[in-house]
N, C-alpha and C positions, 0 to 999 in steps of 0.2 A: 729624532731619527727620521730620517728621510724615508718616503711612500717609494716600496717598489713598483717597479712598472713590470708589467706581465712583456713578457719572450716571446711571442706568437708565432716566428716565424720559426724561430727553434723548438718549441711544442708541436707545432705540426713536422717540423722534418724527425723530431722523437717519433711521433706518431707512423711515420711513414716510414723508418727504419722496424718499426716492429711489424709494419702490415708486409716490407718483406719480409723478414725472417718467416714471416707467417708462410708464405706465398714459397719461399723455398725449402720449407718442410712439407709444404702441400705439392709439390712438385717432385716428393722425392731427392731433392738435391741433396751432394754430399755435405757431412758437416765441416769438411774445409773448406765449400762454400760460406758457411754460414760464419765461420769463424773472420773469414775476410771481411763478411758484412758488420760482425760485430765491433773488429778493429776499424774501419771507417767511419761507422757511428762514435766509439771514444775519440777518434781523431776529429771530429766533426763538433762533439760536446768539446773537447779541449778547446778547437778553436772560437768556437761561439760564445763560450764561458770565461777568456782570456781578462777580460776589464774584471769581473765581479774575483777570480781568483786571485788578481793581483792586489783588488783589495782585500783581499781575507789575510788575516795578520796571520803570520806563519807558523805560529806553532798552529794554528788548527786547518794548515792546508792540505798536510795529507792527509787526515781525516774527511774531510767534505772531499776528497780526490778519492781516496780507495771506496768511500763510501758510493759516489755518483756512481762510479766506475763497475762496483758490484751488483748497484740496482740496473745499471745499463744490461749486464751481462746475463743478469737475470729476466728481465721483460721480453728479452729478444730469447734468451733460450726457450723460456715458455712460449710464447709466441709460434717459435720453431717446432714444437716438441707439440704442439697444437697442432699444426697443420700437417705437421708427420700423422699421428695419428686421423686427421680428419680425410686425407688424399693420398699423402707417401708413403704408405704399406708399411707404416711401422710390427 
């Protein structure tokens, strides 16, 4: 089996999709803001993740799909739902 190589550049843009959410639940922002931002970030992992998905043999692709997809949706709501309560008057 071949050594992965760490994603750096997509960890940090994960990283930086959550400090917004953060930042527009600290702001108050509506959550259809926050919904746009969360669709940009799956479209963002989709497309960063395109090689490693294509190798994933297919019966276990929607599995590693729905699965990314749910922890995406959850870091970012938390995230949001943090800073709502830390600034946007939840």
């Amino acid at each position: 089996m071949a050594a992965r190589r760490p994603n750096l550049p997509s960890a940090v843009a994960d990283l930086g999709f959550a400090i917004a959410a953060g930042v527009l639940g600290g702001m108050g922002a509506p959550f259809l803001a926050f919904g746009a931002l969360a669709l940009a970030h799956a479209g963002l992992w989709a497309y960063t993740r395109r090689a490693t998905l294509a190798a994933t043999p297919a019966n276990h692709r929607p599995g590693v799909i729905a699965v990314s997809l749910g922890l995406i949706a959850a870091v970012d709501a938390g995230a949001y739902y943090i800073g709502l309560s830390l600034g946007g008057g939840a």
